[in-house]
C-alpha positions in Angstrom: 0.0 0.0 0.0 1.1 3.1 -1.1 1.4 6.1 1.6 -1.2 8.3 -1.0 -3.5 4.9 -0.6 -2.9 4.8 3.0 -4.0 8.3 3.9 -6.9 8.2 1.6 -8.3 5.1 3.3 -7.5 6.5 6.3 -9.3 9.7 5.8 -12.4 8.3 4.9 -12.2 6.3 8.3 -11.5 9.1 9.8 -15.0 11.2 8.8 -16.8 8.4 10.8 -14.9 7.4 13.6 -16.2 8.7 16.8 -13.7 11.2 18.9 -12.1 12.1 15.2 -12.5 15.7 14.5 -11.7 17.9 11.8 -8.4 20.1 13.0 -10.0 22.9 14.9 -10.0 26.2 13.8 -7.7 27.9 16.5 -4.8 25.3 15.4 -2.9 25.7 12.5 -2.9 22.6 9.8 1.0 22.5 10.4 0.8 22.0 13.7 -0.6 18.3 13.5 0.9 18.3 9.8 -2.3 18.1 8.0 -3.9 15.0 10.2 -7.3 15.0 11.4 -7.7 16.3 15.2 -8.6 13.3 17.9 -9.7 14.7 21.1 -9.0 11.5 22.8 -7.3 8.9 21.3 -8.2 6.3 23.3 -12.0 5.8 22.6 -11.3 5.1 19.5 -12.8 1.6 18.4 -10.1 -1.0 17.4 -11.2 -1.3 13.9 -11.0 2.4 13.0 -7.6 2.5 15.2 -6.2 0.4 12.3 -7.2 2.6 9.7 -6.0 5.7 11.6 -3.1 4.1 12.2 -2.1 3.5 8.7 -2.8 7.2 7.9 -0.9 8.3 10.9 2.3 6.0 9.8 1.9 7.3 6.5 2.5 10.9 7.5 4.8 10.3 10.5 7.4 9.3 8.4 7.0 12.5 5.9 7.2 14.9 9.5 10.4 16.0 10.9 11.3 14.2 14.4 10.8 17.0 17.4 8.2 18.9 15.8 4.7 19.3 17.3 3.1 17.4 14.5 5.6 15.0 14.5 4.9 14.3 18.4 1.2 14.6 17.8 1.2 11.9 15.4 3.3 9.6 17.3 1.5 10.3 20.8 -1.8 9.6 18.8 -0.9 6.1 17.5 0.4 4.9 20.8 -2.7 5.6 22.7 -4.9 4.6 20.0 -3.2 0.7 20.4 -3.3 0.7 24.2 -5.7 -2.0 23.3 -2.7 -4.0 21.9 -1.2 -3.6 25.1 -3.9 -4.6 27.4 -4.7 -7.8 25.4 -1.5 -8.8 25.3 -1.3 -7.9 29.4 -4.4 -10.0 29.9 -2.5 -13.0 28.2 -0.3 -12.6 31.4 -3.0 -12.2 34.0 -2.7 -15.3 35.6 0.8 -16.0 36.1 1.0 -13.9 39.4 4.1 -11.9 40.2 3.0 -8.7 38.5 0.9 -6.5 39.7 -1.5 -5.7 36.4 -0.9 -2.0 36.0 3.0 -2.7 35.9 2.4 -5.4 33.5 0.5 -3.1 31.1 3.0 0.0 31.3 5.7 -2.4 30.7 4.0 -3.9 27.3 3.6 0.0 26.5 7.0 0.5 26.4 6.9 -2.3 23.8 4.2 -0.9 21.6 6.3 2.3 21.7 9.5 0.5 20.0 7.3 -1.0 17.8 5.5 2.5 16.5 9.4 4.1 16.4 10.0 0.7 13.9 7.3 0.2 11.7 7.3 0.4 8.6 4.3 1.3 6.3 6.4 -0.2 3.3 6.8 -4.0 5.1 3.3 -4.0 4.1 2.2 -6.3 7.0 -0.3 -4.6 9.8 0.7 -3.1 12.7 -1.0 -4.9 14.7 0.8 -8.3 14.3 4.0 -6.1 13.7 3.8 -4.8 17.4 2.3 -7.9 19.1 5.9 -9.4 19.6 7.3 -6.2 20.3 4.6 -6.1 23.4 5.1 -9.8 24.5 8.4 -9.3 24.5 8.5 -6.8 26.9 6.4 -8.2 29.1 8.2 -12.0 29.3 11.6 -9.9 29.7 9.5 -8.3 33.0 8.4 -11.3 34.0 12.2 -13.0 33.7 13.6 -10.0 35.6 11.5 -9.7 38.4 9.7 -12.4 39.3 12.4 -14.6 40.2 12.0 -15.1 44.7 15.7 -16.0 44.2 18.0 -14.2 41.3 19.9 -15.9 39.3 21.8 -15.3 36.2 19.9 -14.9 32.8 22.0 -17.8 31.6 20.5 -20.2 34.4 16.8 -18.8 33.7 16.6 -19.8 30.2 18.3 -22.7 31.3 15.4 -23.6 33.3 12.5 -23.0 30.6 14.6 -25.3 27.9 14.8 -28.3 30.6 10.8 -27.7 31.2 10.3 -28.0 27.1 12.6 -31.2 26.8 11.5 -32.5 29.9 8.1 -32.3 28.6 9.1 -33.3 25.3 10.4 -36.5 26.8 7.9 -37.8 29.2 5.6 -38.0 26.3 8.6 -39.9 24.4 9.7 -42.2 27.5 6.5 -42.0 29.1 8.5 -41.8 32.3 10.1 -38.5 33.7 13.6 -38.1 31.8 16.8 -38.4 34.2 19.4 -36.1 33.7 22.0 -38.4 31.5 19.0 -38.2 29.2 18.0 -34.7 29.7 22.2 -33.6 29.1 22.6 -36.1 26.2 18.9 -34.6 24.2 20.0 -30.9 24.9 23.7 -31.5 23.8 24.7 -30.2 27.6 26.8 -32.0 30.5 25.3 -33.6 33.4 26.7 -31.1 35.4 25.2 -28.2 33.3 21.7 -29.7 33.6 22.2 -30.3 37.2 22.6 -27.0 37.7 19.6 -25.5 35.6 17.7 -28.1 38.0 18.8 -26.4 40.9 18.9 -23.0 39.6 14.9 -23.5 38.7 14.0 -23.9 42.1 14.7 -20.2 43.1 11.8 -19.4 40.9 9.2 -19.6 43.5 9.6 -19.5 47.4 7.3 -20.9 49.3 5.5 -20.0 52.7 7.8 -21.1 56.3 4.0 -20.9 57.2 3.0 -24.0 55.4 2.5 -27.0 57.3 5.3 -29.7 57.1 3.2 -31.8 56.6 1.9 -32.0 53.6 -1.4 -33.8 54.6 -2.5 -31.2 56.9 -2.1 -28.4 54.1 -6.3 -28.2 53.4 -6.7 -27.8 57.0 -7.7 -24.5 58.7 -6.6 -24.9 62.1 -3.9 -27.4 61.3 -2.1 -28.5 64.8 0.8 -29.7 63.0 4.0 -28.0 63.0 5.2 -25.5 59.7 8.5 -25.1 58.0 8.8 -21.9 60.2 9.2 -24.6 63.2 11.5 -27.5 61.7 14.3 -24.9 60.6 17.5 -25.0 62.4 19.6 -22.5 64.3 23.1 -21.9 64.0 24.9 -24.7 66.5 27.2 -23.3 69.2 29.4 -26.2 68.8 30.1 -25.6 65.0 32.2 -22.4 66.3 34.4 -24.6 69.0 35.0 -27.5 66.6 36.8 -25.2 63.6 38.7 -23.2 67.0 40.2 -27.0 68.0 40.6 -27.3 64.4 42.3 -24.5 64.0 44.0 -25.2 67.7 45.7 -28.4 66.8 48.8 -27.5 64.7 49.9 -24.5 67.3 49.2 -27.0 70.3 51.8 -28.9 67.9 54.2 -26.6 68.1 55.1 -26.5 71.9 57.2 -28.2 73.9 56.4 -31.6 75.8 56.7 -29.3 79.1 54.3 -27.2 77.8 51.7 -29.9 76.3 52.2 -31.6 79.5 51.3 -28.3 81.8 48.0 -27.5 78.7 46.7 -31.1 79.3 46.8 -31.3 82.8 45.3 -27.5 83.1 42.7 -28.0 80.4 42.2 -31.7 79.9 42.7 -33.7 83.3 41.4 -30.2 85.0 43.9 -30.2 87.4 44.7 -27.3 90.4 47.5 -25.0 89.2 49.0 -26.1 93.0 48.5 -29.6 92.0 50.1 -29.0 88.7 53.3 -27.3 90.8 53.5 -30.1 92.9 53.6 -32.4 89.5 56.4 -30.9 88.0 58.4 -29.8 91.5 57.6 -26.1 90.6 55.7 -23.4 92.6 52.5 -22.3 91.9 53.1 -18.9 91.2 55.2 -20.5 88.3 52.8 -22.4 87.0 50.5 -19.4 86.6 53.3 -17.8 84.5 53.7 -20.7 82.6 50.1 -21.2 81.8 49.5 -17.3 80.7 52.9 -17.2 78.5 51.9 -20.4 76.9 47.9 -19.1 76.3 49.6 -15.7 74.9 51.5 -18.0 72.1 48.6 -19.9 71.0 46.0 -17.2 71.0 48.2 -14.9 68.6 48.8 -17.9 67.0 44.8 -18.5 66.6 44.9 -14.4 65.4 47.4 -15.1 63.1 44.8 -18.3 61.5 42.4 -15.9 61.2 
């Protein structure tokens, strides 16, 4: 279609479609270049949309960009096809994870690219030009943000190409696929697929309010215990074991004197006076010992760190 045909089709659309009206008389033709005046864009019924669309496209690309007719035109076309955008949004309505007025802005910003693309000269419709351009925004949301865990893109398209061949398989196998199968289909490692696995289950993160067991899920006043209640707690002990770990070449590192003195302190818990009377040494002595060998080993334990 030519841009001559476009604009006469689109004129006569034009005469009829409700909120069209002929430029008013305080605005100069130039200043919406010679298009007819829509008081509000939106209203306009799909069907004439189309037409004015392909008039509008046919003059937007004769007007210089940053000019008020220029703008005019191009604000005009994108709120006549908000109704792309919100059937394309509704397509999206029951995946969750969006609230709905993000999910149409977002697909805006796809019909937008779309208009700044098109082409009257492809000679395909606008409409199933900018449908992709909208989807595509809105999956790319989707992908972005509705992740409970992020992860990187790489692992997220991961995931939906294991859901497809999964899928793809249990119909083949008639059996869930295992992941020698799943690697070897896809042309991946085990390891790779392994990880997409794992990656997939930060999608969605479930309640700690959910009961653990499973059985007592449909009840309302459920007495069993939820995940909130099963989780564990750091352990106390974890802390001691990597000290001792960590303990155990400097404890090495003394003398036999010393080990001796450490063991029968620390170990056998003995008295320092009893310790004195062990090794023919004074108590006072002891205590020296005991606080010259705790310096070395705790800026020994520093040093670790």
């Amino acid at each position: 279609m030519t841009a001559h045909t476009a604009r006469t089709a689109g004129a006569e659309r034009a005469e009829s479609a409700e909120g069209v009206r002929p430029t008013p008389a305080d605005t100069s033709a130039g200043d919406v270049g010679g298009l007819p005046w829509i008081e509000d864009a939106g209203k306009i019924a799909p069907s004439d949309a189309r037409a004015l669309s392909r008039l509008f496209f046919a003059r937007l690309q004769d007007l210089e960009e940053g000019t008020p007719a220029h703008q005019y035109a191009r604000n005009t076309l994108i709120e006549m096809n908000l109704s792309l955008v919100r059937f394309a949004a509704g397509r999206f309505r029951s995946r969750g994870g969006g609230d709905m007025e993000d999910i149409v802005q977002v697909g805006t910003i796809g019909l937008i690219k779309a208009i700044d693309r098109f082409e009257l000269s492809r000679e395909v419709e606008f409409t199933s030009f900018a449908v992709p351009y909208i989807t595509g925004e809105i999956k790319r949301f989707f992908r972005d943000t509705t992740w409970a865990v992020h992860v990187p893109r790489r692992l997220q398209e991961l995931r939906v190409d294991i859901a497809r061949t999964k899928e793809s398989l249990v119909t083949e196998l008639d059996r869930d696929p295992t992941v020698p199968e799943l690697a070897e289909h896809m042309g991946l490692s085990e390891d790779e697929v392994t990880e997409g696995i794992v990656a997939a289950n930060g999608y969605a993160a479930g309640s700690l309010d959910v009961p653990a067991d499973p059985s007592e899920a449909g009840r309302r006043h459920a007495p069993g215990r939820t995940f909130a209640d099963v989780l564990g707690g750091p352990d106390p002990a974890l802390e001691t074991v990597e000290n001792l770990h960590a303990l155990a070449p400097l404890l090495g590192c003394l003398d036999d004197r010393d080990r001796r003195i450490i063991d029968m302190r620390f170990v056998q818990e003995m008295t320092q006076a009893r310790i004195g009377a062990e090794l023919g040494i004074s108590q006072m002595h002891v205590s020296r010992l005991i606080s010259r060998i705790l310096r070395t080993l705790r800026s020994g334990m520093l040093v670790e760190e």
